[in-house]
C-alpha positions as CSV (number, residue, x, y, z in Angstrom):
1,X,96.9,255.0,200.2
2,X,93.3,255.2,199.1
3,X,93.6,251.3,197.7
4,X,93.9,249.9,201.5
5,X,91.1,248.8,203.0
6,X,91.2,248.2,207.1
7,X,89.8,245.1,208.6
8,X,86.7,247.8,210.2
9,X,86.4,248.7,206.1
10,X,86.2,245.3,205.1
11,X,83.7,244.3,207.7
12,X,81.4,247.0,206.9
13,X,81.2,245.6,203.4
14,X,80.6,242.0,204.1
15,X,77.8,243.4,206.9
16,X,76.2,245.2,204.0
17,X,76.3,242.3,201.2
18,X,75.4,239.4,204.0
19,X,71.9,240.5,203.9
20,X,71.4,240.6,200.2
21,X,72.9,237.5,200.2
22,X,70.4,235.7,202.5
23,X,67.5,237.3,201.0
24,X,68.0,235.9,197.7
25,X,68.5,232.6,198.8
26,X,65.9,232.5,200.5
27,X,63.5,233.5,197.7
28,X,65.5,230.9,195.7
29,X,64.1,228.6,198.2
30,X,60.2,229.4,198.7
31,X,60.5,229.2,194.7
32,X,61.9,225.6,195.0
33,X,59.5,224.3,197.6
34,X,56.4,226.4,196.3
35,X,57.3,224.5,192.4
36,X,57.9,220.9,194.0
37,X,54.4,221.4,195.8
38,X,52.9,222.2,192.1
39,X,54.7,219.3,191.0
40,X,53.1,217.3,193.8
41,X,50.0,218.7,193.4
42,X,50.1,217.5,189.6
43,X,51.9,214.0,189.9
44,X,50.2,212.6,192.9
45,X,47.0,212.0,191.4
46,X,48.7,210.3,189.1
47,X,50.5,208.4,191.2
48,X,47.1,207.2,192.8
49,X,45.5,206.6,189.6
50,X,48.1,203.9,188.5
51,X,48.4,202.4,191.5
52,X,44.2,201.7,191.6
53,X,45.0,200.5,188.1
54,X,47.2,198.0,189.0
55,X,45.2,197.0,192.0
56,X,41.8,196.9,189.9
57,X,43.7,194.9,187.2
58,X,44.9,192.0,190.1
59,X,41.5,192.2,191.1
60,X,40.1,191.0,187.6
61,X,42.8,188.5,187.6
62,X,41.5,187.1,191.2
63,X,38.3,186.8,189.5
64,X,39.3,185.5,186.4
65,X,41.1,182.6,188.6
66,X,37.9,182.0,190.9
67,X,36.1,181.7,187.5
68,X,38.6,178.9,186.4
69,X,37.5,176.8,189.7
70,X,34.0,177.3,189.2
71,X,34.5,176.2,185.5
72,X,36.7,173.3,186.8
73,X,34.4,172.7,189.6
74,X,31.4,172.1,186.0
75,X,33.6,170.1,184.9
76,X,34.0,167.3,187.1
77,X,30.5,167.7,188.5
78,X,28.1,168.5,185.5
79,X,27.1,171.8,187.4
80,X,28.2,174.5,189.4
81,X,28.4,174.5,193.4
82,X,25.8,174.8,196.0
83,X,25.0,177.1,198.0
84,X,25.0,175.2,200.9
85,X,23.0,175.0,203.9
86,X,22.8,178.5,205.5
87,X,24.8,181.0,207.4
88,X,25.1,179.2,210.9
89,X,27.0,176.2,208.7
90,X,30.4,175.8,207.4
91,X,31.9,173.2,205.0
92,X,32.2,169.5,206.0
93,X,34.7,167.7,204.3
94,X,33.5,164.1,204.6
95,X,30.2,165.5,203.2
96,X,31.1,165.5,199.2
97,X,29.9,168.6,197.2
98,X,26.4,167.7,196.7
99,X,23.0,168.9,198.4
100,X,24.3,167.0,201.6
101,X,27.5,170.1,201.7
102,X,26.7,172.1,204.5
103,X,29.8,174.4,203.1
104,X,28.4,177.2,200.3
105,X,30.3,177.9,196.8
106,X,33.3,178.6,198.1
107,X,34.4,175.8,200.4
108,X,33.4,173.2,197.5
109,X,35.5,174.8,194.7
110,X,38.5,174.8,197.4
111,X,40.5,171.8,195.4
112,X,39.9,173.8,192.3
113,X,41.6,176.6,193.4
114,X,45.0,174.9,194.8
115,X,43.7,174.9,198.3
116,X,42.8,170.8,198.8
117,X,44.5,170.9,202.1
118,X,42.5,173.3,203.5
119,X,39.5,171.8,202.5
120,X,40.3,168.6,204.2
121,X,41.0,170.1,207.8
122,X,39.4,168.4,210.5
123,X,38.5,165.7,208.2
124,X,37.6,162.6,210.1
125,X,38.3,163.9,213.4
126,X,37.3,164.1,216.9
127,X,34.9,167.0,218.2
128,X,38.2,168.5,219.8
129,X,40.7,168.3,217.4
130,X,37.5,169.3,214.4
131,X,37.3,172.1,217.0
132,X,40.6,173.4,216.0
133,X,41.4,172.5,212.8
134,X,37.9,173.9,211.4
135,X,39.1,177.2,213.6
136,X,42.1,177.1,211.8
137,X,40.1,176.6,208.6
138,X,37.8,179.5,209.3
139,X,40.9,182.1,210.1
140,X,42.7,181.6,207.0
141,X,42.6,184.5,204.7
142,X,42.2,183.7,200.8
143,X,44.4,186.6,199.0
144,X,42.3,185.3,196.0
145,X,38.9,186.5,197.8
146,X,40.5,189.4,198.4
147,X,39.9,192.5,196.2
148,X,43.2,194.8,196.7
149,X,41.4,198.1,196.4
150,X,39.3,197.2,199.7
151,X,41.5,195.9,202.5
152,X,44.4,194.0,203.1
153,X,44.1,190.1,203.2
154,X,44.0,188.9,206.9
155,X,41.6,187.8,208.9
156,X,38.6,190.2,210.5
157,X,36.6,190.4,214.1
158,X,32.9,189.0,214.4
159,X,30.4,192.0,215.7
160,X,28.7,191.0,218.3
161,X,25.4,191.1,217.3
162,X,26.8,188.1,214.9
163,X,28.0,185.9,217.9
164,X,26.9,182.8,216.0
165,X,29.8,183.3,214.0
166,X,32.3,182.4,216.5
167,X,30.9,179.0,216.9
168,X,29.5,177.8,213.7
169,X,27.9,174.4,212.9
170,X,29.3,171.6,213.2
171,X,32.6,173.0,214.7
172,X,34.5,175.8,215.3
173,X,35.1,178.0,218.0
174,X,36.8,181.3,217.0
175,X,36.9,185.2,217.3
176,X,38.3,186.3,213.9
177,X,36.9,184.7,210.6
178,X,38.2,185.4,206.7
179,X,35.8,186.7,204.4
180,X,35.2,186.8,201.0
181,X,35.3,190.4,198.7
182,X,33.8,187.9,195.8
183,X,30.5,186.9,195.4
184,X,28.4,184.4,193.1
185,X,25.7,185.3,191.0
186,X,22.3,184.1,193.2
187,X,20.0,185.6,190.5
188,X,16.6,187.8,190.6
189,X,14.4,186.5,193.2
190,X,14.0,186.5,196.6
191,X,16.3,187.7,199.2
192,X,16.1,186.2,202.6
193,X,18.3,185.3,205.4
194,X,18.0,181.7,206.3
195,X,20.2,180.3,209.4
196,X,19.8,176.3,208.4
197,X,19.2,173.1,209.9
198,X,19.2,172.4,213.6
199,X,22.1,169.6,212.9
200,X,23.5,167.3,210.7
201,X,20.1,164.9,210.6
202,X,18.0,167.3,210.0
203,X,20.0,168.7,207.2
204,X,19.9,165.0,205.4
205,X,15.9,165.0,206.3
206,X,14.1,166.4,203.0
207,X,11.0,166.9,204.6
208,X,12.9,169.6,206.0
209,X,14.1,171.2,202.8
210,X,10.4,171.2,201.6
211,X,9.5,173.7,203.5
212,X,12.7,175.7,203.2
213,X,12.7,179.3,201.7
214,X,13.9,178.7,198.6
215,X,13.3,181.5,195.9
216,X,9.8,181.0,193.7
217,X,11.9,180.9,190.6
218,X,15.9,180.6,190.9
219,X,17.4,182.4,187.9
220,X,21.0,182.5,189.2
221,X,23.8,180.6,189.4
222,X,24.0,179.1,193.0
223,X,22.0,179.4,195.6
224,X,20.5,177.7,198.6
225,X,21.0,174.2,198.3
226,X,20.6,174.3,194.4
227,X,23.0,175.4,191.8
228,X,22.4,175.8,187.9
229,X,24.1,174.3,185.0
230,X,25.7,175.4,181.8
231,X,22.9,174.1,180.1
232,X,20.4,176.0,181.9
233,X,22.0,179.0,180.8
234,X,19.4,179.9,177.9
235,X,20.6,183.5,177.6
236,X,24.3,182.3,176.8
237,X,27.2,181.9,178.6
238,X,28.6,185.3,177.1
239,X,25.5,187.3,178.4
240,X,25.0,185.7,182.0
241,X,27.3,186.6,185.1
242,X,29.0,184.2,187.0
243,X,30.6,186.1,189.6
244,X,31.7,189.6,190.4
245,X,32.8,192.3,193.2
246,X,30.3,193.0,195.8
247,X,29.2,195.8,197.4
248,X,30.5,196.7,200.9
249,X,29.8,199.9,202.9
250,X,33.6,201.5,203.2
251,X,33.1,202.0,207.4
252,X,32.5,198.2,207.4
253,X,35.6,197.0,205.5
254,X,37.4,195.9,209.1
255,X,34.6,195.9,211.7
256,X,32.0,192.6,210.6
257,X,29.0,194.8,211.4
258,X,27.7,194.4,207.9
259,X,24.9,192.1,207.2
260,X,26.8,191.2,204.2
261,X,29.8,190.8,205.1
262,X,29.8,189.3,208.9
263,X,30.0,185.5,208.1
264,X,33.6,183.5,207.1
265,X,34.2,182.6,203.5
266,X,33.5,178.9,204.3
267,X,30.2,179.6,205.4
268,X,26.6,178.2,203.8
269,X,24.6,179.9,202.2
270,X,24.4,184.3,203.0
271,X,24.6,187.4,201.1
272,X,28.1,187.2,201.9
273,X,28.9,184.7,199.3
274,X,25.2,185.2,197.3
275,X,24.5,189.0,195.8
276,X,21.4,189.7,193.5
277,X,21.2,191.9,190.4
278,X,17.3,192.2,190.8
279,X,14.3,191.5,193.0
280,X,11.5,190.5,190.6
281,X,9.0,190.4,193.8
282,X,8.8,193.7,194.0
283,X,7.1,194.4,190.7
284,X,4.2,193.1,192.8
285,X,4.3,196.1,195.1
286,X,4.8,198.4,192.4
287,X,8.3,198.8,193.9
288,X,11.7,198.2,191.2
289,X,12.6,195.1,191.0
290,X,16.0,196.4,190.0
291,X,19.7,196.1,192.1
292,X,21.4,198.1,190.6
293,X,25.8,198.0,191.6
294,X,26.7,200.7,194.1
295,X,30.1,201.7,194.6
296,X,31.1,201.5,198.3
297,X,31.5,205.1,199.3
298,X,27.5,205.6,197.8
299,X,25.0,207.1,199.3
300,X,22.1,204.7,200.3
301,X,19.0,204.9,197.8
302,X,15.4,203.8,197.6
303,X,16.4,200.1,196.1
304,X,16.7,196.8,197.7
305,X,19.1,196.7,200.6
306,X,22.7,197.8,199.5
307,X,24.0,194.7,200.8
308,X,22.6,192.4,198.7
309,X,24.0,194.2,195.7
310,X,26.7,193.6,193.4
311,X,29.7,196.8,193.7
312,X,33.2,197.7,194.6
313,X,35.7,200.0,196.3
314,X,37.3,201.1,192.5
315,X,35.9,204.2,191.4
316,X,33.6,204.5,188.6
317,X,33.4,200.6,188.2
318,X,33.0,197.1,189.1
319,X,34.2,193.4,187.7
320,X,31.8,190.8,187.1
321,X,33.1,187.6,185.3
322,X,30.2,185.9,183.0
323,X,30.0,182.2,182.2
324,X,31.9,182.0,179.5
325,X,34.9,182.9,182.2
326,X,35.0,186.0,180.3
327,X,36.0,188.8,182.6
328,X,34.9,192.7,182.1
329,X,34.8,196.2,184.1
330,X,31.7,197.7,184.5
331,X,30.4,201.0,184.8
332,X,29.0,201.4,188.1
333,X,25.5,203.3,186.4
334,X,25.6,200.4,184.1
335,X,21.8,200.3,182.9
336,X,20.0,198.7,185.7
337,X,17.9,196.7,183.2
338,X,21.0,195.4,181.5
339,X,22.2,194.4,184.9
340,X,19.5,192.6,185.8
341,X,18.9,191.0,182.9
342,X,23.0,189.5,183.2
343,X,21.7,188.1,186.3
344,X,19.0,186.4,184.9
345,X,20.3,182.9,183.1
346,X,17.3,182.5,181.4
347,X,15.0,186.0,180.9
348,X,15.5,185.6,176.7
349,X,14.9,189.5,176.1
350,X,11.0,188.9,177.5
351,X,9.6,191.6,179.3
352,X,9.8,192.1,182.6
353,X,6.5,191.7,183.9
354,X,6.6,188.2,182.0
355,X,9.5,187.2,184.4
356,X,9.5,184.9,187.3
């Protein structure tokens, strides 16, 4: 008799053990989740490192192929590209790649880059249909202007304050543009916005030009309406940048509002397409004449204005190419004198006060 249990017996037991049951499990549980957190914890910056690896290694190889068209670009032409005309223009197809392209750097290496087509649209056509086909020009995102680590490649809106933009000399008439996350090497001296000729005769007129601002001494590699050659490069080819990542202010990476970043990547000449690694003028107010690279999350500082300046969105760094095609990741408190002296094709290790 004492081994049988009732059904009221058995119940009581199983009430009893449930508990303990549950309990357990549950501290199984807040174990698990608490450890996978941890884990997370650990392996997500990880995660994020490789992946801005990856993205800061394609955007090396976009500059390394850039580099490739302006070397192409020498080539054929005996120099490097233009700068073109200023930031109201865009490229003109019939208009060769000379001092007569409107177009800056960009538009003229265009064939170089696998991208001939594009360069031809609106060639030879009416003011309607060179209406549509240079908007159609002017919306098309490069994915090879693109550095990964900023934004996605697409096209962007045009601030208002920019409304020029939207309809661009000769043609055009748009309300998103492409831009460019690449910019050439304009050199050391003088920064200035310049909005062009008032049409296409005045822009073949070189009275005009003679009273242009260019820069007092141009010791880049393209500017306005002038562009160096290999040979020019007295420092070396190994020691002189060609082109790099620029700097952009992260809470302008969609919006246009950025002085630097608010024209198409077809346009003339801007600090779009141009950045600076120094300001020699400003020895002469006893201010540095150094730009040195700013990352884009930076804090503004007491040097030139951020947007002329060479930087990026990948942290600690930023690429520059030099003209050997040679391409490198620099630290973004690389010293500024080294820095400007890489932007300066011809300083030969003088001092700086010796510099124009």
């Amino acid at each position: 008799m004492h081994l049988r249990r009732t059904s009221a017996a058995r119940g009581m037991v199983g009430t009893k053990r449930s508990p303990i049951f549950c309990g357990s499990t549950m501290v199984e549980l807040l174990v698990t989740i608490a450890i996978i957190m941890l884990l997370m914890g650990i392996l997500l910056p990880a995660v994020q490192s490789a992946r801005e690896s990856g993205r800061r290694g394609q955007c090396q190889q976009n500059l390394r192929q850039v580099a490739l068209g302006l070397l192409a670009y020498h080539d054929v032409h005996g120099r490097f590209p233009y700068g073109g005309w200023g930031h109201h223009w865009v490229g003109v197809p019939e208009r060769g790649t000379g001092s007569r392209q409107p177009g800056g750097w960009i538009y003229s290496i265009l064939p170089y880059i696998e991208e001939s087509e594009l360069h031809s649209f609106g060639s030879g056509q009416s003011r309607e249909a060179a209406d549509e086909l240079y908007s159609q020009r002017l919306q098309t995102p490069l994915c090879l202007l693109v550095c990964p680590s900023r934004r996605p490649c697409s096209a962007w809106p045009i601030a208002d304050r920019y409304a020029y933009v939207r309809t661009p000399k000769p043609f055009g008439n748009v309300a998103l543009v492409a831009r460019a996350d690449y910019a050439i090497n304009a050199g050391t001296s003088h920064v200035f916005s310049f909005s062009g000729p008032a049409d296409l005769n005045q822009g073949d007129d070189l009275e005009f030009w003679r009273n242009a601002p260019y820069p007092k001494s141009f010791t880049g590699i393209s500017h306005l309406r002038i562009a160096a050659s290999i040979r020019s490069v007295a420092d070396g080819t190994s020691k002189t940048y060609l082109l790099g990542d620029k700097h952009l202010d992260a809470e302008s990476y969609t919006t246009g509002t950025s002085p630097g970043d608010n024209e198409s990547l077809y346009a003339g000449y801007c600090t779009d397409l141009h950045r600076f690694a120094g300001v020699i003028e400003n020895m002469k107010l006893s201010l540095s004449p150094y730009a040195s690279p700013l990352n884009d999350n930076a804090m503004p500082d007491n040097g030139p204005a951020n947007f002329i300046r060479f930087g990026s969105a990948h942290p600690a760094g930023f690429n520059m190419v030099h003209c050997d095609g040679s391409a490198h990741f620099l630290a973004i408190d690389v010293d500024p004198e080294v820095h400007f002296r890489a932007g300066h094709r011809r300083d030969d290790g003088r001092p700086l006060a010796s510099l124009d």
